[in-house]
N, C-alpha and C positions, 0 to 999 in steps of 0.2 A: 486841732487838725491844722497843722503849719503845712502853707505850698511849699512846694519845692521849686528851686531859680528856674525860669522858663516856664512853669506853667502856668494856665491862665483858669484855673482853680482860683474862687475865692475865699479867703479862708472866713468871712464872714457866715453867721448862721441863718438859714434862713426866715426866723423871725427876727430880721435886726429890728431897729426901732422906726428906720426910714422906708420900712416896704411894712408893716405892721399900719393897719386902721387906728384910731383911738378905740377906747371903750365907749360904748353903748351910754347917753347920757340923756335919759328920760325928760320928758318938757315936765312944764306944770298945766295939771290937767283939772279944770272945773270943779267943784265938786260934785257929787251924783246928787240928784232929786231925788230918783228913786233905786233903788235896789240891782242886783245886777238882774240879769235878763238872761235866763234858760234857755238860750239859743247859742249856737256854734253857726257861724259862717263856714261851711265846707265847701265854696269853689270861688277862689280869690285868685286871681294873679298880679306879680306885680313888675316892675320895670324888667326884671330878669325874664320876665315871656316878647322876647322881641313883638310887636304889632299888637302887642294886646292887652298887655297891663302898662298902667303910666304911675303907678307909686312908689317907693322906696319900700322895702319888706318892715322895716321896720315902723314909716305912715300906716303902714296897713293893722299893725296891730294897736299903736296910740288911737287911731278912731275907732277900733274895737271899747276900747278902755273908754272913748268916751261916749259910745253909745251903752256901755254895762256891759256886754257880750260876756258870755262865760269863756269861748275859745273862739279859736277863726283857724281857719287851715289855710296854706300857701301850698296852690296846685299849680307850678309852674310849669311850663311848655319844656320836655326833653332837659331837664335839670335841674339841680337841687342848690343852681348857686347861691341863694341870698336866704337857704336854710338855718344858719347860723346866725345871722343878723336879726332875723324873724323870731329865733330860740330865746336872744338874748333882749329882747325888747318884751317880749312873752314874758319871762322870768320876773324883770324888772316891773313891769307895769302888774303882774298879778292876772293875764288872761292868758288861761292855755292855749298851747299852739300845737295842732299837727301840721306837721309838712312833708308835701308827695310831691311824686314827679309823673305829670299827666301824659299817657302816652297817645302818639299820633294817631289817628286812624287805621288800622290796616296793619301796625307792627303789633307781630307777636312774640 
């Protein structure tokens, strides 16, 4: 996709490498004492719920992993941004994840 002289089209894509995040790069985690733990957390928010979560989506799933948890869900406030980051920390570490987008009161 080459610009044409005068326009201010960039011909860069839009995953270059300098607007692209790094890949997902899991810590080193304790080892477990015991077994994993038959529980799913299903109402977690995290930095992405303006005023009400203070974690990074993907803190939220390494302390799943080091409490055993089988899953944890990310119910963020009116969006699904830090769904991906959550998926891919999920994947890595081995504890599944749903992710929802929690609606405000009153909208239907």
């Amino acid at each position: 996709m080459d610009s044409q002289p005068g326009s201010s089209r960039s011909t860069k894509p839009a995953s270059s490498p300098e607007k692209s995040r790094s890949p997902y790069q899991p810590p080193e985690l304790p080892q477990q004492v015991v077994g994993r733990v038959p529980y799913a957390e299903l109402h977690c928010h995290s930095n992405f719920s303006f005023l009400d979560g203070a974690s990074d989506p993907e803190e939220l799933v390494e302390q799943a992993a080091r409490l055993g948890l089988d899953a944890v869900a990310l119910t963020d406030h009116d969006g699904m941004y830090g769904a991906v980051r959550f998926a891919e920390a999920g994947r890595e570490l081995g504890v599944a994840t749903l992710a929802a987008r929690r609606r405000p009161a009153g909208e239907t």
